[in-house]
C-alpha positions, 0 to 999 in steps of 0.5 A: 612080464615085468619091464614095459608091462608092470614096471614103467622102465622103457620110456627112460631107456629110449630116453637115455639112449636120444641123450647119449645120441645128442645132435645124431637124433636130428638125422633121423627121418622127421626127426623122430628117434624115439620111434626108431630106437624103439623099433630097434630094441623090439627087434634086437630083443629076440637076437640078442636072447638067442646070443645068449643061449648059444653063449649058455651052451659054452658057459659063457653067459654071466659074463655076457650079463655083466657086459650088459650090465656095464653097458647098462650103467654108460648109458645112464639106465635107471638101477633097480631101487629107482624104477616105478610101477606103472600107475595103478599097476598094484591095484589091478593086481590086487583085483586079479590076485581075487579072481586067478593065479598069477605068475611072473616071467621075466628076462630079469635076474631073481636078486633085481627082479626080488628087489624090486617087488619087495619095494613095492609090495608086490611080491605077495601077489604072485603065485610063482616067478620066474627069472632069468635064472631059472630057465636056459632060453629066454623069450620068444622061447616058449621055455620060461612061459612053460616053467611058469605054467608047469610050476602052477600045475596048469596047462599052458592053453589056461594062461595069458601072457600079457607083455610089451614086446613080439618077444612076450607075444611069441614066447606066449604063442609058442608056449600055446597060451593066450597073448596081450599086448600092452602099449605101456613099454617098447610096443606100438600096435604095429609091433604087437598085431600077432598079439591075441588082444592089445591094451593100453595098460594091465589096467585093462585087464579086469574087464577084458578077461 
């Protein structure tokens, strides 16, 4: 996954939506919106990708994306060209690039999702990458998981998905694949408990695996 897993994007997001929300942010019980606000994109995440779908179905769906784009932008979301890699996220790479073949998959367009790995030297790393784009169902599909399976001629009971959100982790598990939860993005360990394993971080994962 990239969001919440490789790229550091989802503390800016909550921290964009407690701006926009203002003094609302005082009604929330003990006065913690961040918890709840996370606790709503964890669970709009695998709706709003079946929305998507069904408006795939009909066509519909670039428009759907370019709403989301423009909902992006009010709320003060960071563009592509400003987001960070989480720390140390290259070097893990770079030590797991010695040892397995690496895929990335993700909700993001190919240009943005391109873009940002260009920036930082990333791209090299990946054996395949699939975007948005390249699949119909989104995650918690198990779809775009196969995809990335089926274009590095492995069988999906061979990979792990590591991500950030239920959906990462049921796509996976639909998928037949191994599942880590990372707690860099959206998920608390509550969230991510069907997770096979939970990890602070992808930096994590060279001595788990």
């Amino acid at each position: 996954d990239l969001d919440g897993t490789l790229a550091e994007t989802d503390d800016y997001i909550v921290r964009a939506i407690m701006a926009k929300l203002g003094p609302i942010n005082r009604l929330f019980p003990n006065n913690d919106a961040e918890n709840y606000i996370r606790r709503w994109v964890m669970r709009l995440e695998p709706v709003a990708a079946w929305m998507l779908a069904r408006l795939d179905d009909v066509d519909l769906d670039d428009d759907a994306f370019k709403t989301v784009r423009r909902i992006r932008t009010l709320l003060g979301y960071k563009k592509t060209s400003d987001l960070q890699p989480v720390a140390g996220a290259q070097a893990t790479l770079q030590e797991l690039r010695t040892r397995y073949r690496l895929g990335l998959v993700t909700t993001r367009d190919r240009h943005s999702t391109q873009r940002f790995l260009n920036q930082h030297g990333l791209t090299d790393l990946f054996d395949v990458i699939i975007a948005r784009e390249d699949v119909r169902r989104l995650k918690p599909h198990p779809e775009p998981v196969l995809k990335a399976a089926e274009t590095l001629g492995v069988d999906p009971a061979q990979c792990v998905m590591v991500g950030d959100t239920l959906a990462d982790i049921r796509s996976a598990r639909a998928a037949g694949a191994a599942s880590v939860g990372v707690l860099t993005g959206f998920g608390a360990k509550e969230n991510l408990s069907e997770a096979d394993v939970i990890v602070d971080s992808v930096n994590d994962l060279p001595q788990w695996l």
